[in-house]
C-alpha positions as CSV (number, residue, x, y, z in Angstrom):
1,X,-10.9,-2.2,1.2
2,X,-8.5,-1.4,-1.4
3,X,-6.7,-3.1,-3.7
4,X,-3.1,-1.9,-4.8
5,X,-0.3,-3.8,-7.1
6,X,3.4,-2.5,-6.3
7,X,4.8,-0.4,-9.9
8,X,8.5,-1.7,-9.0
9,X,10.6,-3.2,-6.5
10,X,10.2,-1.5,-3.5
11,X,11.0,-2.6,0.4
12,X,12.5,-5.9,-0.5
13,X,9.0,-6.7,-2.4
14,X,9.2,-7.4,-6.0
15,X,7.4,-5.5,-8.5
16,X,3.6,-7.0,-9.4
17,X,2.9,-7.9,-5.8
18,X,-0.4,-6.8,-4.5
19,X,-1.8,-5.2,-1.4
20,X,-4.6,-4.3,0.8
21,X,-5.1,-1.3,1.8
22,X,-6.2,-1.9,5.3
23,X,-6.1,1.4,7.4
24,X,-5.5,5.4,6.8
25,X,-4.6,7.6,8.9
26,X,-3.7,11.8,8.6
27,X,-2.0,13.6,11.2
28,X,-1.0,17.4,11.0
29,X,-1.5,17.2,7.1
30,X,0.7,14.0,7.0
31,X,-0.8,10.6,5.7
32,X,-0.1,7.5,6.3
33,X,-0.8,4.0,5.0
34,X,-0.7,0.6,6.5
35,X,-1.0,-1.6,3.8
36,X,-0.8,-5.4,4.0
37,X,0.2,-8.3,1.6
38,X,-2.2,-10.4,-0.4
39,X,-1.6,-13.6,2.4
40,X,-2.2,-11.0,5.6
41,X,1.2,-12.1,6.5
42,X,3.5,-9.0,5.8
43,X,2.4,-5.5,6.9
44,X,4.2,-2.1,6.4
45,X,3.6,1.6,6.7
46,X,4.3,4.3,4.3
47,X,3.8,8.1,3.4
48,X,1.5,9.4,0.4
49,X,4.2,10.4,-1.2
50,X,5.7,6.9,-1.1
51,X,2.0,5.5,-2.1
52,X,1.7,7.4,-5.1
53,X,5.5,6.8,-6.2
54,X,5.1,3.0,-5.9
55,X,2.2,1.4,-6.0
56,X,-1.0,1.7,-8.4
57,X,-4.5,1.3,-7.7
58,X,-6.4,-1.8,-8.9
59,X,-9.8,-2.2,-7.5
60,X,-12.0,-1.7,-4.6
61,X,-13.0,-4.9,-2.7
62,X,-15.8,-5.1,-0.6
């Protein structure tokens, strides 16, 4: 699993808040990303582009 921090506010989360990366998925060339908050409470799904625009990679958890 991934680890990911948010760059800047983004989707009424504030900036610094981290997430897993819990599942990928690529369809027709799109990708999407369901990532989920540190707690396991909050989920939501986003585009690559959106990924890479907003959030920055921290670690790999295992």
């Amino acid at each position: 699993m991934k680890l990911y921090k948010l760059k800047k506010q983004f989707n009424g989360y504030q900036k610094g808040t981290q997430f897993y990366l819990i599942a990928e998925s690529e369809f027709i060339g799109v990708k999407e990303f369901v990532l989920r908050t540190n707690d396991l409470k909050n989920r939501i799904l986003i585009n690559e582009k959106e990924l890479l625009k907003n959030f920055s990679y921290i670690k790999e958890i295992f």
